[in-house]
C-alpha positions, -999 to 999 in steps of 0.1 A, spaced: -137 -613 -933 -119 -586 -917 -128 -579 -881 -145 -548 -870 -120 -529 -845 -125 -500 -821 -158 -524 -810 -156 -505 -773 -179 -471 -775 -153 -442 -772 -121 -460 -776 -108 -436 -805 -118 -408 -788 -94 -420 -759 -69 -414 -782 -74 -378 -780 -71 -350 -808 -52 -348 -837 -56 -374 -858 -36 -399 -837 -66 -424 -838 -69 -427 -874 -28 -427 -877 -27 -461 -852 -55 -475 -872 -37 -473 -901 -3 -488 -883 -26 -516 -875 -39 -524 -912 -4 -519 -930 10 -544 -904 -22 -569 -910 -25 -563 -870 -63 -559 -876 -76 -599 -855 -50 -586 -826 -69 -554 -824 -101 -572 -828 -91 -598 -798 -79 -567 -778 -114 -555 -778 -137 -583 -777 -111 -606 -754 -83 -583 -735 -55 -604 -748 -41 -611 -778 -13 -632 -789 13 -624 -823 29 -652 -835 63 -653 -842 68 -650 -878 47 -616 -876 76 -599 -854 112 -605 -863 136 -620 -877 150 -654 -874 169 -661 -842 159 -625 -824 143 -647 -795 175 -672 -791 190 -636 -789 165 -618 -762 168 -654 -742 210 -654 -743 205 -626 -730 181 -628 -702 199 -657 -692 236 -640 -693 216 -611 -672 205 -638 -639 240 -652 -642 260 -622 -636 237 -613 -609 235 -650 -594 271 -665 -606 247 -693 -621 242 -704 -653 203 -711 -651 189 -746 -652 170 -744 -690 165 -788 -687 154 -790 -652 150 -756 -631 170 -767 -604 189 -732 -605 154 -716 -598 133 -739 -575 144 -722 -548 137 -686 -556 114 -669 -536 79 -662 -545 68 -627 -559 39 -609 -572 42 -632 -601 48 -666 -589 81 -682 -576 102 -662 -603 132 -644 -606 127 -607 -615 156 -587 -633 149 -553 -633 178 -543 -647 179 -561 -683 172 -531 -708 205 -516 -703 225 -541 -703 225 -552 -744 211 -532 -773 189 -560 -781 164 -552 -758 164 -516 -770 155 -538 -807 126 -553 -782 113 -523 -775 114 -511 -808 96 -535 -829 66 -523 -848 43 -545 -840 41 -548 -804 42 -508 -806 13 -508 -830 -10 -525 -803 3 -512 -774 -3 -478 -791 -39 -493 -802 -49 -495 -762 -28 -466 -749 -26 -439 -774 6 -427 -792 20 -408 -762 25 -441 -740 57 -446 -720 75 -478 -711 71 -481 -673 91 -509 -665 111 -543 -687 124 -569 -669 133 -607 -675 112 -634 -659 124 -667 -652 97 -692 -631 110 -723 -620 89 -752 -607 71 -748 -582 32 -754 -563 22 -712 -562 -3 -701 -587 -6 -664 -592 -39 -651 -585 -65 -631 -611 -59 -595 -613 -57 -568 -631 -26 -546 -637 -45 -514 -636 -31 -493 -605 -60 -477 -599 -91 -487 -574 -127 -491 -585 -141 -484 -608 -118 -485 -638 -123 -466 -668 -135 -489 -698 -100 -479 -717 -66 -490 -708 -47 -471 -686 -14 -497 -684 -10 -523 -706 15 -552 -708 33 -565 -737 53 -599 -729 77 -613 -751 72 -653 -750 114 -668 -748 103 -702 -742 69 -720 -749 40 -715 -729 16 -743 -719 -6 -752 -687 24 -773 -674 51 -750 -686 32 -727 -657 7 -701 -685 -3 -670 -679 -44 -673 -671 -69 -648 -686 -108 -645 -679 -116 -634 -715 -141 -606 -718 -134 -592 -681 -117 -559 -690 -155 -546 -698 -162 -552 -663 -142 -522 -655 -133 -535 -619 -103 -555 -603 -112 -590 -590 -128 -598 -553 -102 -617 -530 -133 -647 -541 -128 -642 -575 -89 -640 -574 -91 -677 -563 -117 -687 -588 -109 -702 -622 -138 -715 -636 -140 -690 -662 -100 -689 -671 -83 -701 -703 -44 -705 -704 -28 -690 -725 -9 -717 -749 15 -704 -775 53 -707 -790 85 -692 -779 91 -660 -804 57 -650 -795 44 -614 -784 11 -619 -757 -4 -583 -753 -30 -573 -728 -50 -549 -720 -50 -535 -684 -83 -539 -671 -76 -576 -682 -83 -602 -649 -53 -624 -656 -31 -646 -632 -6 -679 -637 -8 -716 -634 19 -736 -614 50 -746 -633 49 -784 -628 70 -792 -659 108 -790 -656 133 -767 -667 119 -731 -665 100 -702 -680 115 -676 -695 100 -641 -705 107 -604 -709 81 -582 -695 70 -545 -711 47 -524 -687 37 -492 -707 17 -464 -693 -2 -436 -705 20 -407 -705 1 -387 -674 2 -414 -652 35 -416 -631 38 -449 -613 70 -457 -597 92 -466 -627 123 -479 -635 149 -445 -640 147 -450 -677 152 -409 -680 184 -405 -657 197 -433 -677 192 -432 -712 217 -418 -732 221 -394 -761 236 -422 -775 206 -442 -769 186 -419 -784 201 -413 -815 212 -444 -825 171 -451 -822 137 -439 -839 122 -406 -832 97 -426 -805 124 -436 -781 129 -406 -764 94 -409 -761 89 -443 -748 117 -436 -722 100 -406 -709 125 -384 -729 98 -357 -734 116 -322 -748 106 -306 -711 124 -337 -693 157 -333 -718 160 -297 -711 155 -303 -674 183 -330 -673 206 -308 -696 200 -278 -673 208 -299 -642 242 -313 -662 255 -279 -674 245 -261 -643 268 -235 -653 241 -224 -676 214 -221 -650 
């Protein structure tokens, strides 16, 4: 039986005029996407497996490459087998991890990230078609005691509106278990439409890990209360992290428009330019400041 999506009350209208509901619908069936969306709804989180996103050997790829990325910047190789390389790194936002900010232009391949249908297809599903690519960076968590505490990604203060403002689409480059250091979700909380007391950022009663192969896509909605065990396993955890927005909201992003290049674009679907924030207004803005001869 095929699941009944769109379950929230006014979630295709959040997708405005146009049409542009029924068109993600329809990405959703033709890619058999329709239990994600489903689990989207009635969960916050949702999990593709890997033989539903690419082809053979793209996550050995995305890995190489996260991994080539933290030893330009550190002149170490990281420690896959044990995590030596990362036990020391200091803790974040997200655990004792090792943020790279600076990963999607430094290979194509993460432009191919970006770019795969189905991750778009669900992050489109929550955010509507206009949705922009806030931030990507690699993640690598070492071993370590911290756990990260329930949240919710939406950057907004209560009360939150009952459709996704942000969402978060994580590519999975190693597995994920409750020793490996999972990502925690409180299923069911993004219809609470509120961020998480400092009591209830502690408490995880109501948690499930989130357990799933490398090659997988985990995709969540941003009203979602989620947080992250320990790693107590060795060797580390590996992942690269898409935050999308809706296209009026303007957190501080990465400078995905002063950087992408013609190049970039063309050699890309029409939806790049998008994605990066390349709306026709910002590309005759940053032609006009280029040719300033013309101004």
């Amino acid at each position: 039986m095929t699941e009944k999506i769109f379950a929230d009350p006014g979630m295709l209208a959040a997708h405005g005029d146009g049409g542009a509901g029924e068109r993600v619908l329809a990405e959703i069936a033709r890619l058999g996407l329709e239990h994600n969306a489903w689990e989207l709804d009635s969960l916050g989180y949702t999990v593709v497996l890997p033989d539903r996103l690419a082809r053979a050997g793209f996550t050995d790829r995305l890995l190489a490459r996260v991994l080539d990325e933290s030893e330009r910047i550190n002149g170490v190789r990281p420690d896959m087998a044990g995590g030596e390389s990362h036990r020391q790194v200091a803790v974040t936002n997200v655990g004792r991890s090792e943020i790279l900010t600076d990963v999607f232009f430094s290979d194509r391949i993460f432009e191919e990230a970006l770019m795969n249908e189905a991750m778009l297809a669900l992050v489109s599903y929550l955010l509507g078609e206009n949705c922009e690519l806030a931030a990507m960076n690699g993640l690598i968590k070492g071993p370590g005691p911290e756990h990260v505490p329930m949240h919710a990604d939406s950057i907004q203060p209560n009360p939150l509106p009952p459709y996704a403002q942000v969402a978060n689409a994580t590519w999975l480059l190693t597995d994920y278990d409750e020793a490996a250091g999972a990502t925690l979700f409180e299923p069911g909380s993004h219809r609470k439409c509120r961020n998480p007391t400092a009591g209830e950022s502690i408490d995880l009663s109501a948690t499930v890990p989130l357990i799933a192969p490398a090659g997988s896509l985990l995709v969540w909605h941003g009203n979602t209360w989620h947080g992250a065990l320990p790693r107590t396993a060795p060797g580390l955890r590996v992942s690269l992290l898409c935050f999308f927005t809706r296209s009026y909201i303007k957190p501080p992003k990465e400078s995905f428009t002063a950087r992408v290049t013609q190049e970039m674009v063309d050699r890309n679907p029409p939806r790049f330019a998008r994605l990066a924030g390349l709306t026709q207004l910002d590309r005759l803005t940053e032609c006009m400041a280029r040719h300033s001869a013309f101004v």
